[in-house]
ZADO-1210 file (C-alpha; in nm, 4 decimals, padded with zeros to 6 digits):
<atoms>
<atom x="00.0000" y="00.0000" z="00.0000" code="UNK" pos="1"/>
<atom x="00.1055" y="00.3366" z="-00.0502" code="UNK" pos="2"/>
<atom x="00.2214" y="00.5958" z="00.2426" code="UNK" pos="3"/>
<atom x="-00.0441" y="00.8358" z="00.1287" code="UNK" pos="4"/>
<atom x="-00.3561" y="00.5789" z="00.1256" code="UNK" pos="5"/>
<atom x="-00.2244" y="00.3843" z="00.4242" code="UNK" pos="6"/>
<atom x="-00.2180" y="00.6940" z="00.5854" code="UNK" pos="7"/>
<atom x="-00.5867" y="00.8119" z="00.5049" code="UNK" pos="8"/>
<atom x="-00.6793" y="00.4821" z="00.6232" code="UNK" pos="9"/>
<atom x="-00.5733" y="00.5183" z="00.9466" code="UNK" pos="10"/>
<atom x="-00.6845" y="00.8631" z="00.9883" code="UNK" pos="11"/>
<atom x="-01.0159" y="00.7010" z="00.8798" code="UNK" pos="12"/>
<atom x="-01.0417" y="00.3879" z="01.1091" code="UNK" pos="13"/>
<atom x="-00.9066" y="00.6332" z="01.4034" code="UNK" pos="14"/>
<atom x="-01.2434" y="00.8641" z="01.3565" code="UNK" pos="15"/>
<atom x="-01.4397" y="00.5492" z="01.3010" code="UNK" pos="16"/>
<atom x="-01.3237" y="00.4291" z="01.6130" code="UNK" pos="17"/>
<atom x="-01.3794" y="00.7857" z="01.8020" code="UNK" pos="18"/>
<atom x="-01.7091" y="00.7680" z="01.6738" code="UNK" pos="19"/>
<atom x="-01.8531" y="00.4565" z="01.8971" code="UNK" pos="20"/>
<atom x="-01.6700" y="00.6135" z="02.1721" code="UNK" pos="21"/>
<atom x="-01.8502" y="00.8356" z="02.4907" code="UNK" pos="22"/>
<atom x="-02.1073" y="00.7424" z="02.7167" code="UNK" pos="23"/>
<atom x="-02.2804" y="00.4350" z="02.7108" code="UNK" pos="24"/>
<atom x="-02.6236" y="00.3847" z="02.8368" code="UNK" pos="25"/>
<atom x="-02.6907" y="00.1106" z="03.0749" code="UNK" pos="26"/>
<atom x="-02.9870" y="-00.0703" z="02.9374" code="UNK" pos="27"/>
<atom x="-03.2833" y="-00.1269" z="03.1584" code="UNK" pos="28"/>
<atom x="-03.3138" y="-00.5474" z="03.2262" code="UNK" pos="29"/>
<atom x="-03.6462" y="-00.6480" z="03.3644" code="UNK" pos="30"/>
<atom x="-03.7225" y="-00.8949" z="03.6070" code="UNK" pos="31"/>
<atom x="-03.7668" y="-01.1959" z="03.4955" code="UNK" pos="32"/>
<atom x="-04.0692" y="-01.1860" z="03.7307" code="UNK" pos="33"/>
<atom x="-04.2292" y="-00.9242" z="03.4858" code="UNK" pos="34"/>
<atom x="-04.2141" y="-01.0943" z="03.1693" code="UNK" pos="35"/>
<atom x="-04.4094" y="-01.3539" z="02.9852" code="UNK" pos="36"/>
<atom x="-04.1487" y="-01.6314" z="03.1616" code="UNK" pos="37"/>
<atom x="-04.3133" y="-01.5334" z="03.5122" code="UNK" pos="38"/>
<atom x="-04.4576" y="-01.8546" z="03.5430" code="UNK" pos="39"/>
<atom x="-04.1744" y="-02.0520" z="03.4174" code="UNK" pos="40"/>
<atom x="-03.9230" y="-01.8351" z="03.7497" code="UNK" pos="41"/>
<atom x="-04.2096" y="-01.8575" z="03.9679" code="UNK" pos="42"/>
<atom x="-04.2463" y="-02.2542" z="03.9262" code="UNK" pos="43"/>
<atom x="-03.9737" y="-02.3465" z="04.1714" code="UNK" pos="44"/>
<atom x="-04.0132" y="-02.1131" z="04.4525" code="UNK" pos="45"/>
<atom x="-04.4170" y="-02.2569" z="04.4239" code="UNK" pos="46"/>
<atom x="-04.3115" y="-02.6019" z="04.4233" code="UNK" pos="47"/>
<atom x="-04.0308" y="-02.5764" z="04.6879" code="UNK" pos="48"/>
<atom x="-04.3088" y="-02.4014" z="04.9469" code="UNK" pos="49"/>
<atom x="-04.5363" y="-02.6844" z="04.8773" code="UNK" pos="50"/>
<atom x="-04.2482" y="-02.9732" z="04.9326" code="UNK" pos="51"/>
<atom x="-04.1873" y="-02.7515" z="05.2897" code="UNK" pos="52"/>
<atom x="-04.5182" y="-02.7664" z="05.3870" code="UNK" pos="53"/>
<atom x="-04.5587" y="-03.1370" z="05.3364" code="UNK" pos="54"/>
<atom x="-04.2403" y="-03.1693" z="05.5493" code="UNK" pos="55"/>
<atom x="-04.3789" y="-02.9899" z="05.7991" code="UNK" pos="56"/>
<atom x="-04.7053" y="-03.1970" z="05.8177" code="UNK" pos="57"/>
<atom x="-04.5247" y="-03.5272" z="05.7477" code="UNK" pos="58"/>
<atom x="-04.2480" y="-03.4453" z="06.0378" code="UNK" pos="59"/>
<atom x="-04.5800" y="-03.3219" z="06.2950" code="UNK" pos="60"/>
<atom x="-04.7608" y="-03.6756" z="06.2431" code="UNK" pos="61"/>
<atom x="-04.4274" y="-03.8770" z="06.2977" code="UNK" pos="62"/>
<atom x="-04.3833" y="-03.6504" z="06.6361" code="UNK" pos="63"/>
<atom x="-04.7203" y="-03.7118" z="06.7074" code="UNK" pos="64"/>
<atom x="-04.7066" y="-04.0978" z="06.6818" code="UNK" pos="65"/>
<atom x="-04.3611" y="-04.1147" z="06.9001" code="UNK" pos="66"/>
<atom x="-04.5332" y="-03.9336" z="07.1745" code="UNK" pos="67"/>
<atom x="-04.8404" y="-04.1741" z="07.1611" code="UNK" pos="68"/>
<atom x="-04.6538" y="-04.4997" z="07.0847" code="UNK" pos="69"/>
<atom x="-04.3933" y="-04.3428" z="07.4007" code="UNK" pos="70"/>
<atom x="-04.6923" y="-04.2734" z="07.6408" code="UNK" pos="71"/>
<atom x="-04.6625" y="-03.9209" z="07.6728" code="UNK" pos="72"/>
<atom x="-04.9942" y="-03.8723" z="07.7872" code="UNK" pos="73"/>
<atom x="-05.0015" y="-03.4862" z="07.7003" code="UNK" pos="74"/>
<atom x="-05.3016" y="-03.4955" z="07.3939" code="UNK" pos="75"/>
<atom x="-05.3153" y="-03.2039" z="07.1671" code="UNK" pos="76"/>
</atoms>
């Protein structure tokens, strides 16, 4: 390549670089919460409570048959 062109093609690719240069705006990201996947992030946290709450009941009738099988005598 010539000096001349080489040199007005770096003088060209420097402003094209300048150019996409300054301040970039942060782009806003919803929550995946508030899109049409809500259901899909939701899902889990839904299942997970109900899995916890048949713990819970599950563990309460086991306690409740140890303290009848161990005599306790205290009834609820």
């Amino acid at each position: 390549m010539p000096q001349p062109v080489r040199t007005i093609a770096m003088l060209l690719f420097g402003l094209l670089a300048a150019c996409g240069g300054g301040e970039k705006k942060e782009r806003e990201v919803m929550k995946p919460e508030e899109t049409v996947f809500r259901d899909l992030v939701t899902a889990p946290q839904k299942a997970e409570d109900r899995t916890n709450a048949a713990m819970d009941a599950h563990r309460e009738a086991l306690e409740k048959q140890l303290r009848e099988s161990e005599g306790d005598g205290s009834e609820e």
